[in-house]
DRENDO-1510 file (C-alpha; in Angstrom, 1 decimal, always signed):
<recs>
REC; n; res; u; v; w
REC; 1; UNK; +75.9; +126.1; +117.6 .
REC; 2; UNK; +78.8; +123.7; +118.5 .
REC; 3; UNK; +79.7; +123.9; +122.2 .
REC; 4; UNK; +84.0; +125.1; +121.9 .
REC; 5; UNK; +86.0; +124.1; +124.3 .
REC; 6; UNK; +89.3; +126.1; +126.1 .
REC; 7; UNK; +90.9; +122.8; +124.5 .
REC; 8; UNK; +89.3; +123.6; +121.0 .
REC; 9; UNK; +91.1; +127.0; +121.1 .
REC; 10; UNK; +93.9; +125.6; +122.6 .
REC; 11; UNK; +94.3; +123.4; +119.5 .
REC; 12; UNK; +93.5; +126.3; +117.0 .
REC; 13; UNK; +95.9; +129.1; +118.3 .
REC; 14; UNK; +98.6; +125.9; +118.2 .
REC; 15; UNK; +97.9; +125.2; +114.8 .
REC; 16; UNK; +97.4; +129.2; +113.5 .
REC; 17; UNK; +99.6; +131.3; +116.1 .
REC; 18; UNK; +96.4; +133.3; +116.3 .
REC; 19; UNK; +95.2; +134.9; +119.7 .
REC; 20; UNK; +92.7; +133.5; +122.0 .
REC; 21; UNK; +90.2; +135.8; +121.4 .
REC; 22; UNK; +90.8; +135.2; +117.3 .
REC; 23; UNK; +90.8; +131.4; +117.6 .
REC; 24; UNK; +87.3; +131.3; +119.8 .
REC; 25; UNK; +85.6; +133.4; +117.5 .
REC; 26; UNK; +86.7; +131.7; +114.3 .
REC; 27; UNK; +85.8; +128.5; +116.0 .
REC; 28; UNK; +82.2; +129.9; +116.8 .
REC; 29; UNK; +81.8; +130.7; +112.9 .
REC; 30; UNK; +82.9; +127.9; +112.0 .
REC; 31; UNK; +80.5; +125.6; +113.8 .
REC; 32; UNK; +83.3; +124.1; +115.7 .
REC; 33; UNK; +85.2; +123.1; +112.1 .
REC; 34; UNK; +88.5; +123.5; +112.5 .
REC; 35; UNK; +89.6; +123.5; +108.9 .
REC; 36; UNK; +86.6; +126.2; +108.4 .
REC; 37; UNK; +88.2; +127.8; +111.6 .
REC; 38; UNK; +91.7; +127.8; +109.5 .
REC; 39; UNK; +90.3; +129.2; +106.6 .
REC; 40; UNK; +88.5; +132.1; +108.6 .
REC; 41; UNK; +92.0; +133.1; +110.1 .
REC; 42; UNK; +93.5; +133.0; +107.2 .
REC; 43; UNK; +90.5; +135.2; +105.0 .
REC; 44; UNK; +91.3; +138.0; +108.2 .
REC; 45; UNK; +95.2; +137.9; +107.3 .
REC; 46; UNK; +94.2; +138.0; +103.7 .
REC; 47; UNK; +91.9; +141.3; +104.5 .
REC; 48; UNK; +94.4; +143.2; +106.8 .
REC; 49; UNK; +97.6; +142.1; +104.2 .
REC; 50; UNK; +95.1; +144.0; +101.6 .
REC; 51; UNK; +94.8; +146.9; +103.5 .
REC; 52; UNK; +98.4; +147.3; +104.3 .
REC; 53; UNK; +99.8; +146.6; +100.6 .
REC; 54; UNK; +100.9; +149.6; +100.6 .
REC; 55; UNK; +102.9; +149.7; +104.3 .
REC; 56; UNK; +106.8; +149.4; +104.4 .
REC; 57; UNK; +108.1; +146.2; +105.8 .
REC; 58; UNK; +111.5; +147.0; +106.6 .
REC; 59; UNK; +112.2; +145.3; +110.3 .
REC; 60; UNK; +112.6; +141.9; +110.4 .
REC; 61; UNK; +114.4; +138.4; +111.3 .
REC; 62; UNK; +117.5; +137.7; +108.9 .
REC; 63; UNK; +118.8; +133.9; +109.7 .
REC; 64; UNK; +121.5; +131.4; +108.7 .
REC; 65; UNK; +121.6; +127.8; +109.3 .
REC; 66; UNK; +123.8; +124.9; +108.2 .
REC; 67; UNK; +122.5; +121.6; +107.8 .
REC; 68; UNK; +125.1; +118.9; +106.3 .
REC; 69; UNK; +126.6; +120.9; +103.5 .
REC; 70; UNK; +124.1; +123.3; +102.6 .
REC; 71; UNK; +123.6; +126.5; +104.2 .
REC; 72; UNK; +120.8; +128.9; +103.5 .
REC; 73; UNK; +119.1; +132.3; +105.1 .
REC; 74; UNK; +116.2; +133.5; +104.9 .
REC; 75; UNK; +114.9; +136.8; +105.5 .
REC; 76; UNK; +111.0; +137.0; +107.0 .
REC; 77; UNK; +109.9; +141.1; +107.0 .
REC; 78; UNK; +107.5; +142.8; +109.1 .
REC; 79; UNK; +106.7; +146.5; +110.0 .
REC; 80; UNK; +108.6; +147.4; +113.5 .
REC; 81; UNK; +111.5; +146.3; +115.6 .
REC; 82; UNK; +109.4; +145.2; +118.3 .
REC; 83; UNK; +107.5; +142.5; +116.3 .
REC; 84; UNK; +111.1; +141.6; +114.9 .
REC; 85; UNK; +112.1; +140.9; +118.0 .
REC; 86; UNK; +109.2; +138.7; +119.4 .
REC; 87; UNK; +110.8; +135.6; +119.9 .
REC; 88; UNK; +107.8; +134.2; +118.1 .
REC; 89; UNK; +108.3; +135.9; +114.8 .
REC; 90; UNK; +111.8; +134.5; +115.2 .
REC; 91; UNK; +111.1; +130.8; +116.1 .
REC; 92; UNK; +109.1; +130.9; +113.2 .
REC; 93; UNK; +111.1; +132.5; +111.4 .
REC; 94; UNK; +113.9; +129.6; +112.1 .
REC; 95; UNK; +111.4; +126.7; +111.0 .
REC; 96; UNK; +110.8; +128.3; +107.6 .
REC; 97; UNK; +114.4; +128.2; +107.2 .
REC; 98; UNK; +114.4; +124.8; +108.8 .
REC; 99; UNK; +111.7; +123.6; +106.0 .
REC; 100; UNK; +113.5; +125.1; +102.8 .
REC; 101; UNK; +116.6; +123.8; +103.7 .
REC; 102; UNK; +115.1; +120.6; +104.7 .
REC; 103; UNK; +113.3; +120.1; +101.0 .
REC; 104; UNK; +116.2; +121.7; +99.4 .
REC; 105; UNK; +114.6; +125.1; +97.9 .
REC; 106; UNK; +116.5; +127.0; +95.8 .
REC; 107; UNK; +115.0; +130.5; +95.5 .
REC; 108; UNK; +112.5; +132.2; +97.3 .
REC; 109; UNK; +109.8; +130.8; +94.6 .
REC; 110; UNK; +110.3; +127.5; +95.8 .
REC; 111; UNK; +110.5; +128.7; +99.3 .
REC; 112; UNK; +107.5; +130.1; +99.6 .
REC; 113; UNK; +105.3; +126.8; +97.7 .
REC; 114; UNK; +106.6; +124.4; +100.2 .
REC; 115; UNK; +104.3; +123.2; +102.6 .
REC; 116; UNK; +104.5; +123.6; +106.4 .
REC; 117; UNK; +101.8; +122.2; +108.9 .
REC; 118; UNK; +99.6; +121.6; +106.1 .
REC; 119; UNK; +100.2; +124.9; +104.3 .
REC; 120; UNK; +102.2; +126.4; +102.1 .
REC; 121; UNK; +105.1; +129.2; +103.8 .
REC; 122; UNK; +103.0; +131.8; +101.5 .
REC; 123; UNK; +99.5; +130.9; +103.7 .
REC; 124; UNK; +101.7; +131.0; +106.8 .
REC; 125; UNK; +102.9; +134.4; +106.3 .
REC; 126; UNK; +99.1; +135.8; +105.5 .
REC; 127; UNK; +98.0; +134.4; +108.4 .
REC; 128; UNK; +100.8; +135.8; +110.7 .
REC; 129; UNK; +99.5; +138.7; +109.0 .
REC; 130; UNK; +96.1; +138.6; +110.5 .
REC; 131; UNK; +97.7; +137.5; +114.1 .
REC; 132; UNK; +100.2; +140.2; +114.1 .
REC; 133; UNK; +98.1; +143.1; +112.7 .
REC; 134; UNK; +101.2; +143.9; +110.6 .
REC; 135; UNK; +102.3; +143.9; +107.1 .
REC; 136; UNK; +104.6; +140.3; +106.9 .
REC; 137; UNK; +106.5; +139.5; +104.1 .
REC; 138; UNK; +109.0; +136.4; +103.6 .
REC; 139; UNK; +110.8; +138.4; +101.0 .
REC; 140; UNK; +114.4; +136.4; +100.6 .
REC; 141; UNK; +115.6; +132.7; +100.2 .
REC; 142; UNK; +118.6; +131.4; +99.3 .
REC; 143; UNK; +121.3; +128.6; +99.7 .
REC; 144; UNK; +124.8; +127.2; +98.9 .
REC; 145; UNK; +126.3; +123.8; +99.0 .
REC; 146; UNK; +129.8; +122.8; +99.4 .
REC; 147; UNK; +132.5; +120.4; +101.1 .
REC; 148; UNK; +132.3; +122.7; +104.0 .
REC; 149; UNK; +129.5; +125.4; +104.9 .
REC; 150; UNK; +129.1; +127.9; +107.9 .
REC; 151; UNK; +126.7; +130.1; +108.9 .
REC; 152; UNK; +127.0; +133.4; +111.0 .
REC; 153; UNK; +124.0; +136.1; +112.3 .
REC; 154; UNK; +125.3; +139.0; +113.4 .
REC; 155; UNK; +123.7; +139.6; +117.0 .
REC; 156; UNK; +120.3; +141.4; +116.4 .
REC; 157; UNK; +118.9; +139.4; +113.4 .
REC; 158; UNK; +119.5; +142.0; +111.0 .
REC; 159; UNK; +122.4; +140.4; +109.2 .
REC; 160; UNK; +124.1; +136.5; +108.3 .
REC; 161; UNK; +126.3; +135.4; +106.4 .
REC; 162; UNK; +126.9; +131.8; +104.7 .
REC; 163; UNK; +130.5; +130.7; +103.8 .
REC; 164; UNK; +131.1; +127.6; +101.3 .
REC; 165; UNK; +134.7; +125.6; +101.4 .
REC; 166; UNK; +136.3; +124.1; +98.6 .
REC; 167; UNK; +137.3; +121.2; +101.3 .
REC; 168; UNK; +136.0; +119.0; +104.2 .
REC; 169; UNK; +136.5; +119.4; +108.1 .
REC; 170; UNK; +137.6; +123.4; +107.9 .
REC; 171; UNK; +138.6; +124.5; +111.3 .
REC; 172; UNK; +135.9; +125.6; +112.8 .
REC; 173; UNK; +137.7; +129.0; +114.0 .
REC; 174; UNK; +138.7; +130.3; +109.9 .
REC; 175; UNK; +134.8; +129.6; +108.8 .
REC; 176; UNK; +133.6; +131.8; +111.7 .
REC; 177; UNK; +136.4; +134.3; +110.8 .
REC; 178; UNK; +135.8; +134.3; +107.0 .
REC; 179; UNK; +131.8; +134.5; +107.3 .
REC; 180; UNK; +132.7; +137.3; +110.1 .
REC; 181; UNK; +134.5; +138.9; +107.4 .
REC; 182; UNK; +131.8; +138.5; +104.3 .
REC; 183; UNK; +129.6; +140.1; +107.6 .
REC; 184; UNK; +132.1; +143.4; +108.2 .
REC; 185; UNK; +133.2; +143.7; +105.0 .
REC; 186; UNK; +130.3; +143.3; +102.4 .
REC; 187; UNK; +132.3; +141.8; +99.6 .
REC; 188; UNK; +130.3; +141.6; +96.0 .
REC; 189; UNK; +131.6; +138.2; +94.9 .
REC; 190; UNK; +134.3; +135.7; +96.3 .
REC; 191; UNK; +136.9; +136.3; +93.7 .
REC; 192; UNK; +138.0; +139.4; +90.8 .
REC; 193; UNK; +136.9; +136.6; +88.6 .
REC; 194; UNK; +133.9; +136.3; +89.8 .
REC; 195; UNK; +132.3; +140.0; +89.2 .
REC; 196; UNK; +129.7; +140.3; +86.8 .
REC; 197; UNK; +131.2; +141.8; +83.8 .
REC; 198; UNK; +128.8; +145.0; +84.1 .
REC; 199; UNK; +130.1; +146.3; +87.2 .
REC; 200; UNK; +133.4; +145.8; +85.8 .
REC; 201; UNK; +132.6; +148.3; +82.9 .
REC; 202; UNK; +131.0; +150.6; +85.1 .
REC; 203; UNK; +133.7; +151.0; +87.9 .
REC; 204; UNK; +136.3; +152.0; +84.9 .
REC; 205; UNK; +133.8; +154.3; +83.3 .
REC; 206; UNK; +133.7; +156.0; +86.7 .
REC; 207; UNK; +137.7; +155.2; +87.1 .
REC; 208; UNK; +138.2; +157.3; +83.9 .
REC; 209; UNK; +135.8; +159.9; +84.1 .
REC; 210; UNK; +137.3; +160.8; +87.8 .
REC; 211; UNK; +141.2; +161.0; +86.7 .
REC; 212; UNK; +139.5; +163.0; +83.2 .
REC; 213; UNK; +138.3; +165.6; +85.6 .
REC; 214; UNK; +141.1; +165.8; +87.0 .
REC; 215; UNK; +143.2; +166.6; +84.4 .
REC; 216; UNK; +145.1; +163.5; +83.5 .
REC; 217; UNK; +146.0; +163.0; +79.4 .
REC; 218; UNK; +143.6; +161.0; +78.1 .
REC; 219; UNK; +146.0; +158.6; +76.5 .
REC; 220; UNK; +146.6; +157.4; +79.9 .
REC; 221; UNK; +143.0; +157.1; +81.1 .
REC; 222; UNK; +142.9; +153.2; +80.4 .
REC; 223; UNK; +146.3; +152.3; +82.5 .
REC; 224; UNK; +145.1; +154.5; +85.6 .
REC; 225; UNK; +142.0; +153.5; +85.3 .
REC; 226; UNK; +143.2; +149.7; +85.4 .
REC; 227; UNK; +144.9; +150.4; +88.4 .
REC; 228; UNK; +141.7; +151.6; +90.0 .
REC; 229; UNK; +140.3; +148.8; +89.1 .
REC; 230; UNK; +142.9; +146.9; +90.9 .
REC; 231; UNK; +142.0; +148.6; +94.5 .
REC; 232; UNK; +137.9; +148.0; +93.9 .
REC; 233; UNK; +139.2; +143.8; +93.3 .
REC; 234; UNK; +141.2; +144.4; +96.5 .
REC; 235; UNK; +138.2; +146.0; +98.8 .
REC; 236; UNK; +135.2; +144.3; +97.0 .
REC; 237; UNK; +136.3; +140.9; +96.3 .
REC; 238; UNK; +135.9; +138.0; +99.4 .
REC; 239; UNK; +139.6; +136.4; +99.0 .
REC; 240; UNK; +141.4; +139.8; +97.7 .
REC; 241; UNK; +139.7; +142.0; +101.3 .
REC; 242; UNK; +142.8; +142.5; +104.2 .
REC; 243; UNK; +141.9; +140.1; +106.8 .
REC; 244; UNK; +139.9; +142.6; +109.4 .
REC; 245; UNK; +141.5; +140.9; +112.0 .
REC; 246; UNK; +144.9; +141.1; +110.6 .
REC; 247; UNK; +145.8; +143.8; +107.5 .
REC; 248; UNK; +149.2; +142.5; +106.6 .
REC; 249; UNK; +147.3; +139.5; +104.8 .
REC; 250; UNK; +144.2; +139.4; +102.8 .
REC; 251; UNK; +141.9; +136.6; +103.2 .
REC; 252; UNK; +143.4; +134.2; +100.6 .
REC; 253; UNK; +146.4; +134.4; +102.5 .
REC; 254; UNK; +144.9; +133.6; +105.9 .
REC; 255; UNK; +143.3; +130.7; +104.5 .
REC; 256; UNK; +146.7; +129.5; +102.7 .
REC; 257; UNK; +148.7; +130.4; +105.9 .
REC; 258; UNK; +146.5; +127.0; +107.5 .
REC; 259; UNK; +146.1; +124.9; +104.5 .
REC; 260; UNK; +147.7; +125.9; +100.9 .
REC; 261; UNK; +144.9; +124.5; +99.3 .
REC; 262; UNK; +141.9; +125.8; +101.2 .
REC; 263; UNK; +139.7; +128.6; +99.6 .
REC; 264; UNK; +136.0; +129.8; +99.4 .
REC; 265; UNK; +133.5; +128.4; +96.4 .
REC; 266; UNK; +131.0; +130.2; +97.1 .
REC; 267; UNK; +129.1; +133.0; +100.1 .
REC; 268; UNK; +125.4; +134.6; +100.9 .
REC; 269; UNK; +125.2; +138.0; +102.9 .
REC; 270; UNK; +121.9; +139.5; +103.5 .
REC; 271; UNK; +121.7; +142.3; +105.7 .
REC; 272; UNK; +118.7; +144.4; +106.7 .
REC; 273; UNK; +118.8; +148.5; +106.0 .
REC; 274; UNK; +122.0; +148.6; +104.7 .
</recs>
């Protein structure tokens, strides 16, 4: 049997995030291999993601980061708030981010198939499995690109925002204040344009069947109806929200009120338990 060294385990827990005790004994298995030693982690976060398939993952780390003029968050779930909050869960929840930024994923598919330290974010997260002893689950990607980009996580990790502007050099006090806004305010898309033509259908169904019950003529179901439709563009929509910090203007006017032509292309909320 190979002799292992405290440096041996040293090197191991490094490259795995695995205990002390974990590392040794996979290095003793192993004969001293470290890529055997890798593998035996990873078959223990394998077996213990198995058994808690069925467990709820609903804590977790939800980050935002900028890097030229993308901005992506990700969202890495585990079981409870006190794993969430290990400052290791989050520092490697931060270089996932930094890695599908970095090789300009997409999706959450592509995410999870780029390669980190020799393995893919997928491997990673079963083998933070078997360190943590908890159900782990890198369950959201995405990203936006634009002229300008900003990125805001709400203190805790449970929420972040991404902003895209239509123009270069945005004052850096209107991005924090719009992506604080998309934070407060959960808008559903950045303009009335810009919601998907279902939702439309469905909020004057609901509109209509409302006023019907109570009691309006139905000849004038369609023209209420549109007005209701009106107030959901005005509370759901990025540009159309009152400014949280102001009411007297909405957001588009806020932005104009600095620069006539300055606007929002494009925005990501994620927000944990919501």
């Amino acid at each position: 049997m190979a002799e292992i060294s405290a440096a041996d385990v040293m090197k191991l827990r490094k490259l795995t995030g695995a205990g002390m005790m974990d590392c040794k004994s996979a290095l003793a298995d192993a004969n001293g291999d470290f890529d055997r030693a890798i593998e035996i982690i990873r078959e223990k976060g394998k077996a213990i993601a198995n058994k808690r398939a069925d467990r709820e993952a609903s804590e977790g780390c939800v980050l935002a980061k900028v890097a030229g003029k993308k901005a992506g968050i990700i969202v890495l779930n585990c079981e409870t708030d006190f794993v969430a909050k290990n400052q290791g869960f989050i520092d490697l929840t931060e270089k996932m981010l930094d890695v599908a930024i970095a090789s300009n994923a997409s999706n959450l598919e592509e995410a999870l198939a780029l390669t980190m330290d020799g393995r893919t974010l997928a491997d990673h997260v079963i083998e933070q499995t078997g360190v943590i002893g908890e159900k782990i689950q890198l369950s959201y990607y995405s990203k936006i690109e634009a002229e300008s980009v900003v990125a805001y996580i709400h203190p805790g990790n449970k929420l972040a925002t991404a902003i895209g502007f239509n123009k270069a050099n945005v004052d850096a006090q209107i991005a924090k204040d719009v992506a604080m806004q998309a934070a407060a305010m959960s808008p559903i898309a950045v303009d009335k344009d810009d919601v998907p033509a279902e939702v439309v259908e469905k909020e004057l169904e609901i509109a209509k069947e409302k006023f019907r019950q109570e009691g309006k003529p139905e000849a004038m179901l369609d023209k209420i109806a549109q007005g209701a439709l009106t107030k959901f563009f005005n509370e759901s929509t990025l540009l159309n929200q009152s400014f949280v910090k102001d009411a007297k203007v909405t957001i588009r006017q806020y932005l104009a009120s600095n620069d006539k032509d300055l606007t929002v292309t494009s925005f990501l909320r994620y927000a944990l338990s919501e």
